[in-house]
Structures are given as structure tokens and as C-alpha cells.
Short mmCIF file of the C-alpha atoms (twelve columns), coordinates in Angstrom:
data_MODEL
# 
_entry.id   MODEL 
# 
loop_
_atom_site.group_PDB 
_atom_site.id 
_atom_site.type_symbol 
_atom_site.label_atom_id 
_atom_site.label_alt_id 
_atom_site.label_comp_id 
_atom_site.label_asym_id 
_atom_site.label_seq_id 
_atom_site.Cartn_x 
_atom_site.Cartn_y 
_atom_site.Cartn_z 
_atom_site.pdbx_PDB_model_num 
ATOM 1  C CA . UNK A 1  0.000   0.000  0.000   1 
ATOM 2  C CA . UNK A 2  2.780   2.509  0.796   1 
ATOM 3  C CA . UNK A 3  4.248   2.188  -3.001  1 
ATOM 4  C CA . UNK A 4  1.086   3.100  -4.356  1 
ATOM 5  C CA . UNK A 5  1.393   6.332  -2.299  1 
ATOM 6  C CA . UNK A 6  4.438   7.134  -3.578  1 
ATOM 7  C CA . UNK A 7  2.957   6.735  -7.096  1 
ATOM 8  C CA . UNK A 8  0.337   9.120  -6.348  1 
ATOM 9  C CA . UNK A 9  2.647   11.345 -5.228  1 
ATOM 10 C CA . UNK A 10 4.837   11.068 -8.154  1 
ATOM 11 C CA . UNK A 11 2.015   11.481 -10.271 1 
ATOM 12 C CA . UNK A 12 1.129   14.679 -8.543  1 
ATOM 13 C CA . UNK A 13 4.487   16.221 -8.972  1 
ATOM 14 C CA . UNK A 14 5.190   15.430 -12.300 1 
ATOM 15 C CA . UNK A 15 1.361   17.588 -13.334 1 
ATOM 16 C CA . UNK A 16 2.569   20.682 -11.130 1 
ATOM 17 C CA . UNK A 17 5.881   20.190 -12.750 1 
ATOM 18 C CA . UNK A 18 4.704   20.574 -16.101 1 
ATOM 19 C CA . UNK A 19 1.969   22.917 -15.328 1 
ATOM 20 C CA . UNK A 20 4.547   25.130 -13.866 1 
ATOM 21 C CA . UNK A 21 6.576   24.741 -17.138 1 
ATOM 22 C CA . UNK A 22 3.377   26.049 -19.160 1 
ATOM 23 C CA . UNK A 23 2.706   28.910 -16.865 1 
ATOM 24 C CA . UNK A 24 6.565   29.935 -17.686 1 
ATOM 25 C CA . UNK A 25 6.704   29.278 -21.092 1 
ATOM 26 C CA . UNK A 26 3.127   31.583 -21.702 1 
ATOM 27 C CA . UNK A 27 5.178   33.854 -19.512 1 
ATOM 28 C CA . UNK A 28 7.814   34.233 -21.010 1 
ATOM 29 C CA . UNK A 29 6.025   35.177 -24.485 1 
ATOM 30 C CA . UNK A 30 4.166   37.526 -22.827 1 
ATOM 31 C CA . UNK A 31 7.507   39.144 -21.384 1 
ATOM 32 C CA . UNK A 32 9.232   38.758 -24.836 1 
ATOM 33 C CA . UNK A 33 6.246   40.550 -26.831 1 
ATOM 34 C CA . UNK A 34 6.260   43.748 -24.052 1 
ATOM 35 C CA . UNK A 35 10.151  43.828 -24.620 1 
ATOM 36 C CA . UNK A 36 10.752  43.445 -28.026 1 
ATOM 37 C CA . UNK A 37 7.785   45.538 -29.838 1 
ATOM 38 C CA . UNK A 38 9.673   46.353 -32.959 1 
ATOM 39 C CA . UNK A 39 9.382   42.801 -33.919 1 
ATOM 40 C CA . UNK A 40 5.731   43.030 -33.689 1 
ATOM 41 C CA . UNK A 41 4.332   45.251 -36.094 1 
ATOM 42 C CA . UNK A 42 0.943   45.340 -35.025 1 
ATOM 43 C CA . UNK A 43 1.755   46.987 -31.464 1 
ATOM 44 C CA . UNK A 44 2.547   50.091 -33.238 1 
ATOM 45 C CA . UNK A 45 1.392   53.459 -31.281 1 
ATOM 46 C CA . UNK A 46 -2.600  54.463 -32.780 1 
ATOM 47 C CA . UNK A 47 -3.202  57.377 -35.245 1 
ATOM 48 C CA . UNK A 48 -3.834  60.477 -33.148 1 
ATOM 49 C CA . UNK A 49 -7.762  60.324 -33.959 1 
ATOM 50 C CA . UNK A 50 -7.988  57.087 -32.932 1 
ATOM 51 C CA . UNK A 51 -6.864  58.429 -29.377 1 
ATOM 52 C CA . UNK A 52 -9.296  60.941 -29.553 1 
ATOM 53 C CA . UNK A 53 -11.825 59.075 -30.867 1 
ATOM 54 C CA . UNK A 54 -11.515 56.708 -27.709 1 
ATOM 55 C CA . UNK A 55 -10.833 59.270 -25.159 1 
ATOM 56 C CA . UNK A 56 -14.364 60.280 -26.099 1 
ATOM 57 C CA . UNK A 57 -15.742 57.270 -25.886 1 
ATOM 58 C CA . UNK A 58 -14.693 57.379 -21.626 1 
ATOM 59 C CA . UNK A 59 -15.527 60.686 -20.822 1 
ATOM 60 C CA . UNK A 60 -19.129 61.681 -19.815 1 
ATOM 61 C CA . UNK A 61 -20.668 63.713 -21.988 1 
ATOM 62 C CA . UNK A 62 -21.772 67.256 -20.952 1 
ATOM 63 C CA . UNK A 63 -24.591 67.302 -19.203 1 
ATOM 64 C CA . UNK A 64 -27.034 70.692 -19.884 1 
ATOM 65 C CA . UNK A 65 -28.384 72.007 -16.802 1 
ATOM 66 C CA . UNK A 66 -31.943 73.829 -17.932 1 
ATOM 67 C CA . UNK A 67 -33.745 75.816 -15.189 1 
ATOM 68 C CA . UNK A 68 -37.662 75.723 -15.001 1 
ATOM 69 C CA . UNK A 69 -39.342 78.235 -13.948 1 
# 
């Protein structure tokens, strides 16, 4: 019964050891692509109306305070 254990155990550690390897592999992509941006052509910096354009789109628009009476 106690080698079975052990296989379990084995088992267990071998997943985490290759889901850790995933995790760091993803990682390091992700790390690579924020580093290195003039291999990636489409992270270029937006056309200035496309900044405005969404800047708009997050502000509140004005609101027009009417008085009755």
C-alpha cells in the first residue's frame, strides 16, 4: 500500500511540474512581446484620432443644466 502512495505522489508532482513549465513558457512570451515591440508590427502606437476618438468614448458627456421656472 505505501508504493502506491508514492505513485500518487509522483504522479502529482510530475502535473505541477509541467503545469509550472506552461505557466513559464506563456510567460515568457508575454515578457518577450512587451520587450521586443519592434518585432511586432501590429503593437505600433494608434493614429492620433484614434486616441481621440476613444478618449471620447470614456468621458461623460456634458450634461445641460436647464432651469424651469
Amino acid at each position: 500500500m505505501s508504493w502506491q502512495l508514492w505513485v500518487v505522489i509522483t504522479l502529482a508532482a510530475a502535473g505541477l511540474v509541467l503545469l509550472a513549465a506552461a505557466r513559464m513558457r506563456h510567460a515568457r512570451q508575454v515578457f518577450d512581446h512587451i520587450t521586443e515591440p519592434e518585432r511586432h508590427p501590429e503593437t505600433q502606437e494608434p493614429a492620433p484620432d484614434e486616441l481621440a476618438r476613444a478618449r471620447a468614448r470614456h468621458q461623460p458627456q456634458p450634461t445641460r443644466n436647464r432651469r424651469h421656472g
